[in-house]
C-alpha positions in Angstrom: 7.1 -21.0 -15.6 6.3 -17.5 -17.0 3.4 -15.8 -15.6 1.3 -12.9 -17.2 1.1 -10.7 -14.1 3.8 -10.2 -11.5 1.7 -8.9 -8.9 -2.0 -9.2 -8.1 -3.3 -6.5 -5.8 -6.4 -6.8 -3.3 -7.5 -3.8 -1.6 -9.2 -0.8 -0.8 -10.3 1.5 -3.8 -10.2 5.1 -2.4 -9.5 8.2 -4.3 -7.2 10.2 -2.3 -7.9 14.1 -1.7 -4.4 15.5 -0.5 -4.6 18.7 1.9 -2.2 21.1 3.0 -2.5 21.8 6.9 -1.7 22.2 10.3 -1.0 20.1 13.5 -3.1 22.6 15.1 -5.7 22.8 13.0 -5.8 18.8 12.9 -6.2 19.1 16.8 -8.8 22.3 16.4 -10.6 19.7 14.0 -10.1 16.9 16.6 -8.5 14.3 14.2 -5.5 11.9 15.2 -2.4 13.0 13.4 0.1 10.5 11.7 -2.3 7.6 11.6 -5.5 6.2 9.4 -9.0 6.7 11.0 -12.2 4.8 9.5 -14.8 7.8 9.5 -18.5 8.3 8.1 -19.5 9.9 5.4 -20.8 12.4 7.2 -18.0 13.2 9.0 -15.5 13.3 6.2 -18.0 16.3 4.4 -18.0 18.2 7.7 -13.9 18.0 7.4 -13.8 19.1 3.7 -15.7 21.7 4.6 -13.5 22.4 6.6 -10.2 22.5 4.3 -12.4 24.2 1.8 -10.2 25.5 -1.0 -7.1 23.6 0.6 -7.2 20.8 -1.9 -4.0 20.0 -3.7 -5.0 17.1 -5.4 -6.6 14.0 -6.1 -5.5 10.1 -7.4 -6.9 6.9 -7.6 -5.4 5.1 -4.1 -5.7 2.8 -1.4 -2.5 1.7 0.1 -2.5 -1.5 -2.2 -3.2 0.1 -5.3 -0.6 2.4 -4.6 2.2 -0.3 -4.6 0.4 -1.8 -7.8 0.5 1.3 -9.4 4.3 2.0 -8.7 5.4 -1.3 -9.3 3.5 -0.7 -12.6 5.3 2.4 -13.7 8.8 0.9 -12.9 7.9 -2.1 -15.4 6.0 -4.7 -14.1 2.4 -6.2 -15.4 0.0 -6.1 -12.4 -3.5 -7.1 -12.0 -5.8 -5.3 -9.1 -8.9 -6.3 -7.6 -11.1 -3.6 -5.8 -14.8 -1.9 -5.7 -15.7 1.1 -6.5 -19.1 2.5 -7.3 -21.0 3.7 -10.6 -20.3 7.4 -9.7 -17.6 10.4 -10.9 -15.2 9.0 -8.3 -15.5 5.7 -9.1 -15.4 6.3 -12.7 -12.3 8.6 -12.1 -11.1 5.7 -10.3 -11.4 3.4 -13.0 -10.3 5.8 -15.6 -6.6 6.3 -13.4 -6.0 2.8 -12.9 -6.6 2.5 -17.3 -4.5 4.9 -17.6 -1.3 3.7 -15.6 -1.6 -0.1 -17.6 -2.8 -1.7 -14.8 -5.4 -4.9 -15.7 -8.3 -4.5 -13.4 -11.6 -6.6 -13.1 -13.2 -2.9 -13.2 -12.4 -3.3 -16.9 -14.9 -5.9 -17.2 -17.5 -5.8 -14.8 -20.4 -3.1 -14.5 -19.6 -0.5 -11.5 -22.0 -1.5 -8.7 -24.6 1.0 -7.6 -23.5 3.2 -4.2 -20.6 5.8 -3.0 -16.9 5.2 -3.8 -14.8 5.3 -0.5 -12.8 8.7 -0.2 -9.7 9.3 1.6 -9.1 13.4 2.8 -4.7 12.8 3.2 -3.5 15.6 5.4 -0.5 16.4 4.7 1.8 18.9 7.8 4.6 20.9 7.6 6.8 18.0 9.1 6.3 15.6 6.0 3.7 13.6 8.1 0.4 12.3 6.6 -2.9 12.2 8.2 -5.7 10.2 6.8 -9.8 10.0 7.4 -11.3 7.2 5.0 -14.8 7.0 4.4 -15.2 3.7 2.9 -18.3 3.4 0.8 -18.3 0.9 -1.6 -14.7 -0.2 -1.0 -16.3 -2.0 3.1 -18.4 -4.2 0.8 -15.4 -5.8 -1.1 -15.8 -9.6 -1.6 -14.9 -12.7 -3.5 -16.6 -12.0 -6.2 -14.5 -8.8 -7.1 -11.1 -11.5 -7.5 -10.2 -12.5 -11.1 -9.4 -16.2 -10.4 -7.6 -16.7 -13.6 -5.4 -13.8 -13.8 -4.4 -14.6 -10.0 -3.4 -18.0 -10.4 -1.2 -16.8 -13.5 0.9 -14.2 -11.6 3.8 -14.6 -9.2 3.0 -13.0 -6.4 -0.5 -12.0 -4.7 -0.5 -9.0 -2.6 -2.7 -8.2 0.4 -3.0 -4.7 2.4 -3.6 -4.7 5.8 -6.4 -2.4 6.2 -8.5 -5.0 4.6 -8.9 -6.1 7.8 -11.5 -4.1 8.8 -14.4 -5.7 6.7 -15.1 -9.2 7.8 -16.5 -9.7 4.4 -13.0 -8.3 2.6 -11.1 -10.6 5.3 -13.2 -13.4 3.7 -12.1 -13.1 0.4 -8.7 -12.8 1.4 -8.7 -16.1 2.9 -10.2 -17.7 -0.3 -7.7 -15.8 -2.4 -4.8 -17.0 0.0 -6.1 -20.6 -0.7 -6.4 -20.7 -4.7 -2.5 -18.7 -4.3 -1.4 -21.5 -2.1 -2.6 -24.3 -4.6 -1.0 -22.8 -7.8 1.7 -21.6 -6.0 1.6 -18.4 -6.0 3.6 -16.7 -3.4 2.2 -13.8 -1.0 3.3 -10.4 0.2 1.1 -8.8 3.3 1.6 -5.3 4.3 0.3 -4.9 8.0 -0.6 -1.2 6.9 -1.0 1.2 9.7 -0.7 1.1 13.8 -4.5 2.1 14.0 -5.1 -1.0 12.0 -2.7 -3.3 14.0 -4.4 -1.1 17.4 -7.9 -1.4 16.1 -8.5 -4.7 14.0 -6.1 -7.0 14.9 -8.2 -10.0 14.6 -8.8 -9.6 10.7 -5.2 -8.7 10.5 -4.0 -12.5 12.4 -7.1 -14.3 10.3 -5.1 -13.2 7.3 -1.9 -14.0 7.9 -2.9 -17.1 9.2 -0.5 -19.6 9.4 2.4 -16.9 7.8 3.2 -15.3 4.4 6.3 -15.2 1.8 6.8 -11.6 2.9 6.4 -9.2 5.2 6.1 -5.5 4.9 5.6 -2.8 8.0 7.0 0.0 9.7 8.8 0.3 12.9 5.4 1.1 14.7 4.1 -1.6 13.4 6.8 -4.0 14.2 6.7 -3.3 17.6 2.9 -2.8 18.0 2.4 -6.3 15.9 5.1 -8.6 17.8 4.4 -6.4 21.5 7.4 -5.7 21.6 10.1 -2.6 22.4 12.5 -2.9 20.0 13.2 -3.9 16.5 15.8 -6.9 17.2 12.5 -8.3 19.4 10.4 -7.7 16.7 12.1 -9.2 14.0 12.7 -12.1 15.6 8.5 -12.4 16.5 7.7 -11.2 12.8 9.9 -14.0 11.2 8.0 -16.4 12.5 5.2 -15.2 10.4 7.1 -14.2 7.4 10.3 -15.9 5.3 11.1 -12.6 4.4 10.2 -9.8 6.9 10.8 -5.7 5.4 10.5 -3.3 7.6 11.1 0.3 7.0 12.8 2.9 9.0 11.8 6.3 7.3 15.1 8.1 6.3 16.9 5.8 8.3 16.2 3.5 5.7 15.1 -0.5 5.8 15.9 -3.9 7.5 15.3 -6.6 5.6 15.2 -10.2 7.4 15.6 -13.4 5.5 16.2 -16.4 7.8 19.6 -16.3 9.1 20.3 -13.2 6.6 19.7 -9.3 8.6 20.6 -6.7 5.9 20.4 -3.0 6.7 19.6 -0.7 3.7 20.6 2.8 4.3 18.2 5.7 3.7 18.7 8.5 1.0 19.1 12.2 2.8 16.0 14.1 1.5 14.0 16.9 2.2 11.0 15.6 2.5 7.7 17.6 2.1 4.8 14.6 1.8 5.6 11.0 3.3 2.2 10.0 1.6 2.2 6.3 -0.2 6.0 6.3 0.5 5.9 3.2 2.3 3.4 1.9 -0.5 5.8 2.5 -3.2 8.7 1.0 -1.3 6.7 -2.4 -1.5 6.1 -2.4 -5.2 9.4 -1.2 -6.0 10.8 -4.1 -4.2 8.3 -6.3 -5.6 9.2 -5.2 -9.1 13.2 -5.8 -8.3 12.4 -9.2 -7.2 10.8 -9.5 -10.4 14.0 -8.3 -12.2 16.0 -11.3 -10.1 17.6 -8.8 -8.0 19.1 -9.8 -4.7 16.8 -8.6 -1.8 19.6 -6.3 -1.3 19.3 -4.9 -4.6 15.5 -4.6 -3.8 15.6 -3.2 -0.9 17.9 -0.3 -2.2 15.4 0.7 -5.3 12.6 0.7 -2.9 14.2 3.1 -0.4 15.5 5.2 -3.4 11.9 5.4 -4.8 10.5 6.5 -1.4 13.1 8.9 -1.5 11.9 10.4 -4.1 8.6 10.3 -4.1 8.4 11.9 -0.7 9.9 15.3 -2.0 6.8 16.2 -3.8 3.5 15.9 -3.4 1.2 13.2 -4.2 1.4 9.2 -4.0 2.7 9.3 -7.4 5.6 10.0 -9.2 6.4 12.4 -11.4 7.8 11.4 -14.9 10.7 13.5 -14.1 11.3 11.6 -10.7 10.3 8.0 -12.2 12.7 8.7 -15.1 15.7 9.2 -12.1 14.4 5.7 -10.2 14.3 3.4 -13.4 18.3 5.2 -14.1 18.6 4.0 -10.6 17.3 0.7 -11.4 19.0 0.0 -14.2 22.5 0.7 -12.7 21.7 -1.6 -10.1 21.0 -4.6 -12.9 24.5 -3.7 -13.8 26.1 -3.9 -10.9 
């Protein structure tokens, strides 16, 4: 059966600020560097006034809507559900996710009254990414932001991590998980970020509940996730929760566990300058190969040649130049 979307999205909507700094500056400034921190508002304008005139740039983001958005550009039709308020952020917000194709129930429904969350994405010398989220809007999102027909027609529904957080967002998740379940409709989890799997575990097992169709994390993690040391312990703790398990390796690449199948992907030498949504757009570029009937190994090679990519410039998306090298990538692959 055909389905109008590929992929519907649930997550955060946060429009990313990216900032050039240092690791001692991060530690002058007393924020945790490589990792995701849930801050106030209040704190997040202290730090900007920090980094005053360090800006580089802004996008509409959120880990989930990252991996919508990529999967997106690289040809699939995606669907995204998220909250955002009636403000210049949130109509930027809006106004990005319109521009990229991607079907949104912020086409139809009136922006709700409030602050759209903001993300300050520090970006070091070392390629690493560093990132303060003030919520807003985003904490509050429920049920009532889910497009109940356009999920049940799409093929997969896809479910960030730091949703976990909100009790009310883990909420909806579980409702959307049950209407996916009775149309079968198949679903992809991304645990997110060790601070998440550190911090809000709970919302993170309520989700995947019972276990998901796939499986996507880093080696942190893995191991944090499964408490374990290594990633042949981990695998075989995260398959019990997953079919398909993904876990990425950086520029070492991918592992990709499907029952009995372990397939190593090998990573694409870079020089990397900004790791930021790289392991976002590695899920919805395999998302978008499974889409395409590509073996998982297939997939799992376009996603880690996207990451590649994107992670030598700045910004969690890429450029037409670099997205006009991954679809030649893509397309080779087909033929293969």
């Amino acid at each position: 059966m055909s389905r109008k979307y590929h992929i519907y999205g649930i997550g955060n909507a946060l429009v990313d600020f990216e900032i050039e700094t240092t690791p001692d500056e991060l530690a002058e400034l007393g924020v945790e560097k490589g990792v995701m921190t849930l801050i106030e508002e209040e704190r997040q304008q202290e730090l900007s006034r920090a980094f005053h005139g360090k800006h580089h740039s802004r996008a509409c983001g959120g880990s989930a809507a990252n991996t919508i958005i990529g999967a997106q550009t690289l040809g699939s039709q995606c669907f995204y559900s998220c909250k955002v308020a009636n403000d210049e952020t949130g109509n930027f917000y809006r106004d990005d996710l319109i521009q990229h194709g991607v079907h949104s129930n912020l086409s139809t429904e009136s922006l709700a009254e409030g602050k759209t969350g903001k993300c300050l994405v520090m970006i070091t010398a070392d390629a690493d990414r560093t990132m303060n989220t003030f919520l807003g809007i985003t904490g509050d999102i429920g049920f009532e932001q889910i497009n109940e027909d356009a999920l049940v027609n799409s093929d997969y529904l896809y479910v960030e991590g730091y949703l976990a957080s909100s009790p009310v967002a883990v909420d909806a998740v579980l409702k959307a998980k049950s209407l996916a379940k009775a149309n079968q409709v198949k679903v992809a989890f991304s645990l997110s970020d060790p601070n998440m799997v550190k911090f809000c575990r709970e919302g993170l097992e309520k989700m995947i509940g019972e276990g998901v169709d796939i499986l996507f994390c880093n080696y942190d993690e893995a191991t944090q996730y499964s408490g374990t040391e290594s990633l042949e312990e981990a695998v075989k703790v995260l398959s019990l929760l997953a079919k398909t398990v993904v876990i990425t390796l950086g520029p070492d690449g991918a592992m990709i566990v499907d029952g009995e199948s372990h397939i190593k992907v090998e990573g694409n030498p870079v020089e990397a300058i900004d790791t930021n949504g790289a392991g976002d757009l590695f899920a919805g570029s395999f998302l978008h190969a499974i889409g395409q009937r590509m073996p998982l190994e297939s997939a799992g090679k376009l996603a880690s040649f996207a990451s590649s990519q994107l992670v030598t410039q700045f910004g969690p998306r890429l450029t037409d130049s670099k997205l006009a090298i991954v679809k030649a990538f893509a397309k080779e692959l087909q033929q293969s």
